[in-house]
N, C-alpha and C positions, 0 to 999 in steps of 0.2 A: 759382958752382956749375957742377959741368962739366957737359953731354949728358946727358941721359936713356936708358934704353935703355927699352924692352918685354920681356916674356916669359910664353910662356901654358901655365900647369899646369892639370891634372884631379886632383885628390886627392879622391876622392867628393863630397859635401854642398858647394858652392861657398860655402854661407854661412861653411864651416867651415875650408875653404879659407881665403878673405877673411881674416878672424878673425885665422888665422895670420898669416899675411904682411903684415897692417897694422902688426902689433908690431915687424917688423923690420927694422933699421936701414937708411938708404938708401932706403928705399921711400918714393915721395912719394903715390902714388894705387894703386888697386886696385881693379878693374873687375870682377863677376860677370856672365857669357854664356857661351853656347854656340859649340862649335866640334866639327870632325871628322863634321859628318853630310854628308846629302845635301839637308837641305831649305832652300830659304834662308829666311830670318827666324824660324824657328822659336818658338812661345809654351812658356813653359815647363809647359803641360800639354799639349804637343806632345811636349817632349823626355821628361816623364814617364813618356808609354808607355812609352818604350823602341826606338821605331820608326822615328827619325829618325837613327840615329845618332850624335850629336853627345854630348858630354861634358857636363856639369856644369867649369867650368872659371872660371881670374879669367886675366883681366890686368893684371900687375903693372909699373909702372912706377917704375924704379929708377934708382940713381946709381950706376953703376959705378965713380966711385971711393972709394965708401963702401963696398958687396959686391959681388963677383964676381958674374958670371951663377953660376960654378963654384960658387960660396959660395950662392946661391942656390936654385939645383938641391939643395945638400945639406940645408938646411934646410927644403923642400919632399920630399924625399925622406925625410927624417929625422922628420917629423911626424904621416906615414901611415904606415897599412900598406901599401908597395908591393908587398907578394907577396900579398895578397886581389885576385883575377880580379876583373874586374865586380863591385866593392860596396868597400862602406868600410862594418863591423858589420853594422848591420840596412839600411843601403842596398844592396838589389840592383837588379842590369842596366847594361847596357853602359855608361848615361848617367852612372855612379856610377865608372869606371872609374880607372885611376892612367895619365896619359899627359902627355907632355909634348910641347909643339907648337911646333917650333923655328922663329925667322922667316928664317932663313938658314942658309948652311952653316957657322957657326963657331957656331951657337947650336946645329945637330946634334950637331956635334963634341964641344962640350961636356958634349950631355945624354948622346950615348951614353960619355963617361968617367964622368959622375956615375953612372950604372948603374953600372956597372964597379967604381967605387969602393965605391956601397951594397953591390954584391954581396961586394966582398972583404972590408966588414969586416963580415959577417953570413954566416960560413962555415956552410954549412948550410941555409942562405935562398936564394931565387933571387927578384930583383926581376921582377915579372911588367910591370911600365912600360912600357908601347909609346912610338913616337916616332912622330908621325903631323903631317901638314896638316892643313887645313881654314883655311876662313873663318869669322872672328870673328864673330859677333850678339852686343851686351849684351843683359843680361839686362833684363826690365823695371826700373822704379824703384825699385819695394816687395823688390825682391833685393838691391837697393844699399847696401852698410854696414848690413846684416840685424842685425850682433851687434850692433853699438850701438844698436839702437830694438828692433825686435820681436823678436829674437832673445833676448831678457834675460828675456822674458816666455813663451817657447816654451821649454814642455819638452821636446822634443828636444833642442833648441840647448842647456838649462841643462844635459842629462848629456853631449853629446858635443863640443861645445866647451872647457871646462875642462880635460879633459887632455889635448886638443893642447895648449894653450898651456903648461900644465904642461909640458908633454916640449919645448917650444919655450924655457921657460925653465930645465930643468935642463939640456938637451942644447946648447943654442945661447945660452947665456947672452952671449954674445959678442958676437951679433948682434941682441942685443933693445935696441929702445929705449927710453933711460931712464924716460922716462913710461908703459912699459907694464905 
């Protein structure tokens, strides 16, 4: 197995985040926490308000020679709406927001081609994606791999989970893992 890398998205609902990116190939873990504000350790009825700034976000840990960060970003880009401001559906406020949080300058690089890219083949669209810092907090426990336990039983989760992974499997069939 070669290296690991990191990388940390915001695509609204982190549980729905998560969801995604556990199905996709190369990913060995996947981490739901806050990132991008100003408070440290924030609770997640801290970030709720809306007043701490930080994201709704996972970090995903990957094998780059399984997918690209490149490959990465797009199927993270590919699974939201990146042109809804602040919110993903019925999630509003900043915390819900679509960003991507690169840990160095070639993981910048990266994110700001993958815009670039979602923008060009969605002529007409403009991805609203920021690329920002911040310091990582995980999220508590009970956030951790949400869809596999409580998330199955949460109706939220049971209407807005499903077609991500639907769009994750007709769109990124490529990158899905066989068991998922």
């Amino acid at each position: 197995m070669s290296e690991t890398q990191q990388a940390i998205v915001a695509g609204g609902c982190f549980w729905c985040t998560e969801a995604v990116m556990k199905d996709v190939i190369g990913v060995h873990e996947v981490e739901s926490g806050y990132i991008g504000g100003d408070m440290p350790d924030p609770t997640y009825k801290q970030v709720c308000t809306g007043t701490t700034g930080h994201a709704e976000g996972v970090r995903v840990t990957f094998d780059p020679e399984v997918i690209s960060l490149a490959q990465l970003y797009d199927v993270f880009l590919g699974t939201h709406d990146p042109t809804q401001l602040n919110r993903q559906g019925n999630d509003v406020g900043t915390q819900y927001r679509s960003a991507i949080f690169p840990l160095d300058d070639e993981q910048r690089a990266e994110a700001e081609a993958a815009i670039e890219r979602w923008n060009a083949e969605h002529q007409g669209q403009s991805a609203v994606t920021t690329i920002e810092g911040g310091e990582w907090y995980p999220a508590e426990d009970y956030h951790q791999e949400y869809w596999e336990g409580e998330g199955q039983r949460n109706p939220y989760c049971l209407a807005v989970i499903p077609p991500k992974l639907m769009k994750l499997r007709k769109s990124f069939q490529k990158y899905l893992k066989e068991d998922a």
